[in-house]
ZAMARGU-4260 file (C-alpha; in steps of 0.2 Angstrom, whole numbers, plus 5000, padded with zeros to 4 digits):
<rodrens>
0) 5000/5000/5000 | 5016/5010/5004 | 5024/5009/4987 | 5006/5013/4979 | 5004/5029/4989
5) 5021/5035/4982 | 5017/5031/4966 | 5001/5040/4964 | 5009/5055/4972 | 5024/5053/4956
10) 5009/5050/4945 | 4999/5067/4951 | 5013/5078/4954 | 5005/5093/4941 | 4987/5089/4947
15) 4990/5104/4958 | 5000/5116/4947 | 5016/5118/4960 | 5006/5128/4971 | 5016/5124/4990
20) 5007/5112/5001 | 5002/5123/5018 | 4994/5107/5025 | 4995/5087/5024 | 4983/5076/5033
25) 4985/5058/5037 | 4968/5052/5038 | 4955/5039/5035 | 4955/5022/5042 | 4969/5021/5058
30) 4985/5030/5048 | 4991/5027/5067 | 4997/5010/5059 | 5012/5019/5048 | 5027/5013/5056
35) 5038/5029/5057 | 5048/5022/5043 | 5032/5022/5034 | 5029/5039/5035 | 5046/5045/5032
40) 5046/5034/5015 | 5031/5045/5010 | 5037/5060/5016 | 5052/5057/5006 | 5042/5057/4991
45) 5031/5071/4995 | 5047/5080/4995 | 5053/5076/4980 | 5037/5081/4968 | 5030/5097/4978
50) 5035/5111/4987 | 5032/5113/5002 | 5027/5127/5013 | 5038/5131/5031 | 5024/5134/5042
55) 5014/5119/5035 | 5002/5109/5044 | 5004/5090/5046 | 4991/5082/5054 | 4989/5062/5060
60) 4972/5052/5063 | 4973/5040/5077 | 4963/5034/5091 | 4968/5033/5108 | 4970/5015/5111
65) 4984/5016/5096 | 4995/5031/5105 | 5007/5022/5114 | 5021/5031/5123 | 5033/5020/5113
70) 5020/5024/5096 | 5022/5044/5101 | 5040/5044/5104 | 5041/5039/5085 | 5029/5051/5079
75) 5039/5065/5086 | 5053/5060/5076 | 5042/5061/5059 | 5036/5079/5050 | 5019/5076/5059
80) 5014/5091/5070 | 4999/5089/5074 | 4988/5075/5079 | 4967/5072/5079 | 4965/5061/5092
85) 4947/5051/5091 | 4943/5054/5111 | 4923/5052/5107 | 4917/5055/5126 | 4927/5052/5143
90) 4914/5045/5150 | 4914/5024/5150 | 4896/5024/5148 | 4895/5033/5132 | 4912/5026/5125
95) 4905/5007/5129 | 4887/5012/5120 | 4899/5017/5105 | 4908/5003/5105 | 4925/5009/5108
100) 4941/5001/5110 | 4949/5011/5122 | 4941/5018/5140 | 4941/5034/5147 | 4957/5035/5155
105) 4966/5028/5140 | 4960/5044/5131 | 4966/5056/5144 | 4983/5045/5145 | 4987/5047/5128
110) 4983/5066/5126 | 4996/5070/5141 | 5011/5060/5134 | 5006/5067/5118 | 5008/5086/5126
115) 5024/5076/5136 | 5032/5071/5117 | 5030/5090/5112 | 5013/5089/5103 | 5003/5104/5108
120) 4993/5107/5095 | 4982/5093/5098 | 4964/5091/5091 | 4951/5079/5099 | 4933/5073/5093
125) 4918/5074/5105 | 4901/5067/5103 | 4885/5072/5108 | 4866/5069/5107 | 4870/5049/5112
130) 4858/5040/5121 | 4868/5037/5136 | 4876/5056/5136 | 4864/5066/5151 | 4867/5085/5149
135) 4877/5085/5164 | 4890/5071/5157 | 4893/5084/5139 | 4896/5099/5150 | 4910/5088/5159
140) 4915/5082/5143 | 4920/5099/5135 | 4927/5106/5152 | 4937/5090/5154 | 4946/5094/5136
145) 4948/5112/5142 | 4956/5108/5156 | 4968/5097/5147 | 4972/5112/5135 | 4967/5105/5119
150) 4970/5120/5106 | 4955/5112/5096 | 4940/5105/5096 | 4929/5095/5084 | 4911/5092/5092
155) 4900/5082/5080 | 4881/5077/5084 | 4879/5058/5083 | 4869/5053/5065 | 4862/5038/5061
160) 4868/5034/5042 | 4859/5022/5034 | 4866/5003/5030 | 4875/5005/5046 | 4876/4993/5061
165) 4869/5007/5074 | 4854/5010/5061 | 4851/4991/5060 | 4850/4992/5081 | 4839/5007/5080
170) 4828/4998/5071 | 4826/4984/5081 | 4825/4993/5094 | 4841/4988/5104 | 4848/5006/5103
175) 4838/5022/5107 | 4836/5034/5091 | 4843/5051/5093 | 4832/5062/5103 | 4834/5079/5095
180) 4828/5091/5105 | 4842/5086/5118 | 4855/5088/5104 | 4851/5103/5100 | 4853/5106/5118
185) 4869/5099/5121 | 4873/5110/5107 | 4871/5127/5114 | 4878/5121/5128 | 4894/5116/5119
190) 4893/5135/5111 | 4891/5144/5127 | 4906/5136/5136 | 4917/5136/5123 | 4915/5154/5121
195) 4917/5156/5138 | 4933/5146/5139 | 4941/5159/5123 | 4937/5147/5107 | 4933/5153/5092
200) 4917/5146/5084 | 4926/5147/5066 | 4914/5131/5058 | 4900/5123/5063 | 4908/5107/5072
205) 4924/5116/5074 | 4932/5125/5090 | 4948/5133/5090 | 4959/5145/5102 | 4968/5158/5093
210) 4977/5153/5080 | 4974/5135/5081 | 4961/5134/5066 | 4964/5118/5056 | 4972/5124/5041
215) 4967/5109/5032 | 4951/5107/5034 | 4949/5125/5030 | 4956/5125/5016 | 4941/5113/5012
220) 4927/5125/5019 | 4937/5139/5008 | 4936/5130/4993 | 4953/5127/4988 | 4961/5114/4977
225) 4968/5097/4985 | 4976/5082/4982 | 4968/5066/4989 | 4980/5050/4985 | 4974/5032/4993
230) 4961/5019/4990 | 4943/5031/4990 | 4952/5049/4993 | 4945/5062/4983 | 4954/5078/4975
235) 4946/5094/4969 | 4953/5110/4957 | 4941/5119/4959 | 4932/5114/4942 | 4932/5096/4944
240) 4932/5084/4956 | 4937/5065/4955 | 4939/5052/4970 | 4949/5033/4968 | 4944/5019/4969
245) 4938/5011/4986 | 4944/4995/4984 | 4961/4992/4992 | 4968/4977/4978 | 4963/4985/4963
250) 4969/5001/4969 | 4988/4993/4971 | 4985/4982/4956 | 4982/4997/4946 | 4996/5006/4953
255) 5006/4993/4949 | 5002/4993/4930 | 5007/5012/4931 | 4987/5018/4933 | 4976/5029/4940
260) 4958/5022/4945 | 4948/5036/4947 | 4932/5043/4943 | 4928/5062/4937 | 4915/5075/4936
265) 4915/5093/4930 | 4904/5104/4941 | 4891/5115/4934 | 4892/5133/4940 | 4875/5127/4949
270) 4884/5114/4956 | 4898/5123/4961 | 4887/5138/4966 | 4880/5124/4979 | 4896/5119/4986
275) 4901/5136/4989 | 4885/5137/5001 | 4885/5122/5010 | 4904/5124/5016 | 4904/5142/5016
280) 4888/5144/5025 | 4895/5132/5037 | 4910/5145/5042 | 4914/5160/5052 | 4918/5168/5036
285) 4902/5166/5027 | 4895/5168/5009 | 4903/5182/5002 | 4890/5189/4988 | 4905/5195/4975
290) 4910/5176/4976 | 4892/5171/4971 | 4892/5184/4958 | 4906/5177/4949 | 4893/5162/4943
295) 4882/5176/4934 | 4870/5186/4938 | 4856/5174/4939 | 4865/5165/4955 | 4867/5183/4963
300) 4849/5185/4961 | 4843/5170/4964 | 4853/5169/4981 | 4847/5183/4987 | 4831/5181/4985
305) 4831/5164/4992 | 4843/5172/5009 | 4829/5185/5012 | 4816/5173/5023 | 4832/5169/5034
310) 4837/5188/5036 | 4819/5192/5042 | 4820/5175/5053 | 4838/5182/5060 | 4844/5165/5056
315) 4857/5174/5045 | 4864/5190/5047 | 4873/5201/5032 | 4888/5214/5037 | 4897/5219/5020
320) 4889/5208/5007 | 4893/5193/5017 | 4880/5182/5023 | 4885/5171/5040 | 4875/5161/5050
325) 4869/5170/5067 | 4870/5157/5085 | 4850/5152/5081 | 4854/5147/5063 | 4870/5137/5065
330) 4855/5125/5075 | 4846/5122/5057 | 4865/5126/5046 | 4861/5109/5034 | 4844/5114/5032
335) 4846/5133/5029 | 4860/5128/5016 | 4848/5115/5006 | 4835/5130/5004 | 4848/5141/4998
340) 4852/5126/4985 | 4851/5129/4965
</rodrens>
């Protein structure tokens, strides 16, 4: 899989026109199980085809139950400088209902050895909304990170997708379904004292102190171009977007024979007109109505027409011809941005 992921990356070397990487994220699946001579091979090979930028951000997934002091003492001696730990809860209850592999303590274990290895820009995920997660519990939850000074924090609500295992139980009744109105409570919550404790509310499920944004996944929200290299990982120029094959043997089959398996769209301006809104909506920054304009003058219309029932709602809120999303609205952010659809 190793020697695959450096060929795609000699394979796509022009797909982002030598513009410098600012940020490289390992991600998807457990990357933890890179040996550090893994990584270095494929840092050796981003290397040699792109630029890279001083200050760039390099980001590891892994979950706690993977972070070993021995497996962090490696990591410090990689290009990784950051790490998204998947903490979930700290709270055994909630961890056990979500099947976990590693308990609470394990979680808080690994997230001070990491500060002890000299990773201080640390990113945990926290879920709320679970069954077994009482109001009381998500309040500790968050003040339990702040206190262990994570720079950022990523704070999803729990979703049911379908054809998953939890959906199957949900149905048969086994696991409770997600009760909504104590979501959305556990989600103001989760706004007031992260404010409280100085971080930012830069993106809906994203919590950072200052200067701690993750450059990576803004560069998603901001719409700019990436390179995505491994079985299922998706790229986009801004025009275009394709994503691989998710099939581990014929993805390194096909890289052995010197191929790329992908598939490809071109976005429509509609299209592309309804990305912009559904990740920029989603940000502090907001949609900026130049930006929309750029599609025509039919999308400039037709947006503002379609943002006028939010205005009057205070759901949204316009400074400078730049439409963001006020507290009440970031509670209804998915729906609000499907109206505003093409």
């Amino acid at each position: 899989m190793v020697q695959s992921i450096i060929q795609e990356i000699a394979l796509q070397k022009d797909y982002l026109e030598s513009a410098p990487l600012k940020s490289i994220y390992f991600g998807g699946g457990t990357p933890s199980l890179l040996t550090q001579k893994d990584l270095d091979t494929i840092f050796n090979a981003i290397h040699k085809y792109h630029q890279i930028s001083e200050s760039v951000e390099i980001t590891l997934e892994a979950n706690p139950d993977d972070l070993s002091l021995e497996k962090l003492q490696q990591l410090a001696q990689t290009p990784v400088n950051r790490l998204s730990i998947g903490t979930q809860s700290f709270f055994e209850e909630d961890l056990q209902w979500m099947n976990r592999a590693h308990t609470a303590q394990e979680a808080k274990n690994c997230i001070q050895i990491a500060q002890d290895q000299g990773f201080n820009n640390l990113t945990i995920d926290l879920i709320y909304g679970t069954p077994t997660t009482t109001n009381e519990m998500w309040k500790q939850n968050i003040q339990t990170a702040i206190e262990l000074g994570i720079a950022h924090l990523s704070c999803y609500c729990l979703t049911v997708e379908p054809d998953t295992a939890l959906e199957h139980f949900v149905k048969k009744g086994t696991k409770e379904a997600v009760d909504e109105e104590k979501a959305a409570q556990q989600f103001e919550i989760l706004m007031q004292q992260a404010a409280l404790a100085g971080y930012e509310h830069y993106e809906i499920s994203n919590f950072a102190k200052p200067d701690c944004h993750a450059r990576h996944n803004s560069n998603y929200w901001l719409g700019a171009s990436y390179l995505g290299v491994g079985p299922s990982a998706h790229s986009f120029n801004g025009h275009s977007r394709q994503w691989n094959i998710a099939h581990n043997a014929k993805y390194i089959k096909a890289l052995q024979e010197g191929q790329l398996s992908f598939e490809k769209e071109i976005l429509t301006p509609d299209q592309q007109y309804n990305e912009y809104i559904l990740t920029a909506l989603r940000t502090k920054w907001g949609c900026e109505l130049q930006k929309i304009s750029t599609w025509g003058k039919g999308h400039e219309q037709y947006f503002l027409k379609s943002v006028e029932p939010y205005l009057k709602e205070q759901l949204i809120q316009e400074r400078k011809q730049t439409y963001t999303l006020t507290s009440k609205g970031k509670l209804l952010a998915d729906r609000i941005a499907m109206e505003l659809f093409i």
